[in-house]
N, C-alpha and C positions, 0 to 999 in steps of 0.2 A: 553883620547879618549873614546867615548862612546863604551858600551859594546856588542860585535859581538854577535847576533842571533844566524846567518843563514847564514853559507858559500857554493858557487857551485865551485868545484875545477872538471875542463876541462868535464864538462857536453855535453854530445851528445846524439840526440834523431834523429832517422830517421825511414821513413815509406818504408819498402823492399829497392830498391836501392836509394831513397831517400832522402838524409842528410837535415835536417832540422834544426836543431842547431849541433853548430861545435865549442868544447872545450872553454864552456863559464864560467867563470870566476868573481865571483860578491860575496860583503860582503853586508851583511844585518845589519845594525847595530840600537840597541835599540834608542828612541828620535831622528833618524834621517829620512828624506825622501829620496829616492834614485827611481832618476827621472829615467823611461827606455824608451827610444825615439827610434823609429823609421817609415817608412814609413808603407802603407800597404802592408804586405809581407815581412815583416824583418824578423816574427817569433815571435813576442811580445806574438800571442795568444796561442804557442805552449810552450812559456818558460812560460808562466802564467798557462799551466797547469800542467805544470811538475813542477813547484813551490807548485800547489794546489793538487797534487794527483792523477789528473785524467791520467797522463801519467807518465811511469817509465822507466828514461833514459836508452838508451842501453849500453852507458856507461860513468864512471865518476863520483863523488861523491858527495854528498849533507849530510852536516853536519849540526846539531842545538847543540848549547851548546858545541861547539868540539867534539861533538862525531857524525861518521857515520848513519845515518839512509835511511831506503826505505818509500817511499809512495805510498803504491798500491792501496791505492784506498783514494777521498775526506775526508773520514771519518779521517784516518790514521794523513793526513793532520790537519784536524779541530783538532782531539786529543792531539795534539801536537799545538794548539794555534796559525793555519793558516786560517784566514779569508780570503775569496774572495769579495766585493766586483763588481758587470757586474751593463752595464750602466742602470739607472734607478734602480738601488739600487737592484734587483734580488726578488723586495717585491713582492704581494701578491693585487691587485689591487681592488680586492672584497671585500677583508677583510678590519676589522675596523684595526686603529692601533695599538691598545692595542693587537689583538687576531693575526697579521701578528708578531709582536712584538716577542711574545711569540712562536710561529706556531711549533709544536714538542716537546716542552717543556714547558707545556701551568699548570701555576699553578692551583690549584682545592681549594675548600674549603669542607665543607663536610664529611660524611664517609664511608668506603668500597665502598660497589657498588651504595651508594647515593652522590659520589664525583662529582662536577660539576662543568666548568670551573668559576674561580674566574677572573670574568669580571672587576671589581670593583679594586680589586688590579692590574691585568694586566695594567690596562688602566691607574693609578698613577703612576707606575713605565716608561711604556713605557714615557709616555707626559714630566716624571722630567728628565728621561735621554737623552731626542732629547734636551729640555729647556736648559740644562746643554751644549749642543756644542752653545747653544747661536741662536739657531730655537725659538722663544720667540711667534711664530704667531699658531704654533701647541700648544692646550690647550685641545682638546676634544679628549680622547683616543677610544671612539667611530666613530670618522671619519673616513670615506672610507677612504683606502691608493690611489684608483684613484682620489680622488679628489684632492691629493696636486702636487703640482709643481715637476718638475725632480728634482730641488735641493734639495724640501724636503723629499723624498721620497729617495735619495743620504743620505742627512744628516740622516734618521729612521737605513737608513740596516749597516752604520759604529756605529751608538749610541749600536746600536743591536750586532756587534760584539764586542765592546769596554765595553759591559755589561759584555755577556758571557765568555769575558777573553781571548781574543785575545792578542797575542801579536808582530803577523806580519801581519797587515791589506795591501791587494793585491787590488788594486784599478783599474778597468781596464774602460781606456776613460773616466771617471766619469764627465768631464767636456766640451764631444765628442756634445751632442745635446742639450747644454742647452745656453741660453742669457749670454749678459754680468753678469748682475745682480743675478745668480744662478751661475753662475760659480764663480762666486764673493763670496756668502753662503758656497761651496761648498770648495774652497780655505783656507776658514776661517777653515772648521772644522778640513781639512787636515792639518793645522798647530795646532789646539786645540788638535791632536790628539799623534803627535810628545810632544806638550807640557809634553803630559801625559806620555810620555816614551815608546809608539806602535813604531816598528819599519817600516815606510810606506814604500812600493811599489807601485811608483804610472805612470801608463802607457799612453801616450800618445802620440800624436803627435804634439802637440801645443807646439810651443817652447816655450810662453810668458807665459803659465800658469806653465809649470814646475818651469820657472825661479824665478818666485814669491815663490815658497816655496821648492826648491829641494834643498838638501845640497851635493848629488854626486847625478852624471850624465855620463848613461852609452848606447852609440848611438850601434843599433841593424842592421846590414845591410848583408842581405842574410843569417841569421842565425850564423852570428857571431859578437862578441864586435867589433865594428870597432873606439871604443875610450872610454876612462872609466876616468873621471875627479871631479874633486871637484866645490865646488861654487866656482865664480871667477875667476876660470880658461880661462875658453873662453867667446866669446861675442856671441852674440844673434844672429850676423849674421855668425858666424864659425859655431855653433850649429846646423845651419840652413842649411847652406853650406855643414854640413857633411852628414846630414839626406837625405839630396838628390844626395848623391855623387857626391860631389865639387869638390873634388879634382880629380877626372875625369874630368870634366868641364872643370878645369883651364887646364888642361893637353889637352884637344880636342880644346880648344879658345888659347889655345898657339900655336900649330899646325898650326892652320887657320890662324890667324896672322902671322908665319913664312913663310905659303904657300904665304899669299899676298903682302909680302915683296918681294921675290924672284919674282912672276908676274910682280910686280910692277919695280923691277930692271931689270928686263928683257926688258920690253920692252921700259924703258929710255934708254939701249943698243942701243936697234932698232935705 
């Protein structure tokens, strides 16, 4: 079995009387993807922050490596090798790509106070590590980051965490506004990136595109797991069924049909 990250043992986060996630329960594990589905308003964007730092559950534990930790803030997070990933890659759309690439952490060449950003190398490094998820059409580390496509601009901000040394890449909708054909790019890298041993989290609501690369799958419904499964386990239309709460459905269309049985008997009575 591949090796556990990042454990949430009965996680809960709520705002004053609130409950907003309710005793959630999820393994992180190295070289794997672990698809989190649910509707809008499950809570997906609240467990993605409390995954990334920016919220700190009220109670419940969140472990790395087996040991307990807190994350009080992003930083905390990223320190500890927690990339976020927001749709359209979270880049910098003015910027060239070699200088979003870098953006904080931007190498210089030079000395003392004549240090000046090293264009020349940003712009090598940046172009070989997008080339490297197999983006073959970015070549100019000088190109605006507005001018590529969602999926390239998806493919820059994971190349950019998978430089920096990530090692639980948080992906949220990354495949929410983009064509077949970039969600297509964008698929490819989520699987290059498992290849590489990152352990994905990747959030959506698209049943088909999880299914193509999720290896556990864990349905989000009012702020709690309401099913946590492997690949293969269910089909395309249970997964479907659940995210929309089916099993209501079949419970409310079983009713109806009962009811119009009993009409129906009634009045062949008649």
């Amino acid at each position: 079995m591949s090796t556990l990250i990042m454990k949430l043992i009965d996680v809960c986060k709520s705002f004053g009387p609130i409950d907003v996630l309710h005793n959630i329960n999820l393994e992180i594990r190295a070289g794997e993807v672990l698809c989190l589905l649910g509707d809008n308003g499950a809570g997906k964007s609240t467990l993605i922050k409390t995954l990334s730092g920016v919220y700190v559950p009220n109670s419940g534990t969140i472990e790395m490596d087996g040991l307990p930790v807190v994350f009080r803030t992003p930083r905390d997070a990223s320190d500890r090798g927690i990339a976020t990933v927001h749709q359209f890659g979270g880049t910098f759309p003015l910027m060239s790509i070699g200088r979003s690439f870098f953006v904080g952490v931007e190498p210089t060449k030079g000395w003392g106070p004549f240090k000046i950003f090293d264009r020349k190398k940003a712009n090598e490094i940046a172009v070989k590590a997008v080339r490297d998820f197999g983006i073959t059409r970015i070549d100019d580390g000088d190109r605006l980051v507005g001018g590529l496509s969602g999926g390239e601009r998806q493919s820059l901000a994971i190349a950019r965490a998978v430089h920096f040394g990530a090692r639980v890449l948080i992906l949220d909708e990354p495949t929410a506004a983009l064509g077949v054909k970039q969600a297509t790019h964008v698929l490819r890298i989520v699987n290059e990136a498992k290849r590489r041993g990152l352990a994905v989290v990747f959030i959506t609501h698209q049943v088909t595109h999880a299914m193509a690369v999720g290896d556990h799958f864990a349905v989000l419904i009012r702020g709690a797991i309401a099913a946590d499964f492997k690949r293969g386990e269910k089909t395309r239309e249970e997964i479907t069924d659940l995210m929309a709460g089916g099993e209501t459905m079949a419970d409310l269309e079983a009713a109806i049909e009962a009811d119009s049985a009993a009409a129906g008997n009634a009045q062949a009575a008649e």
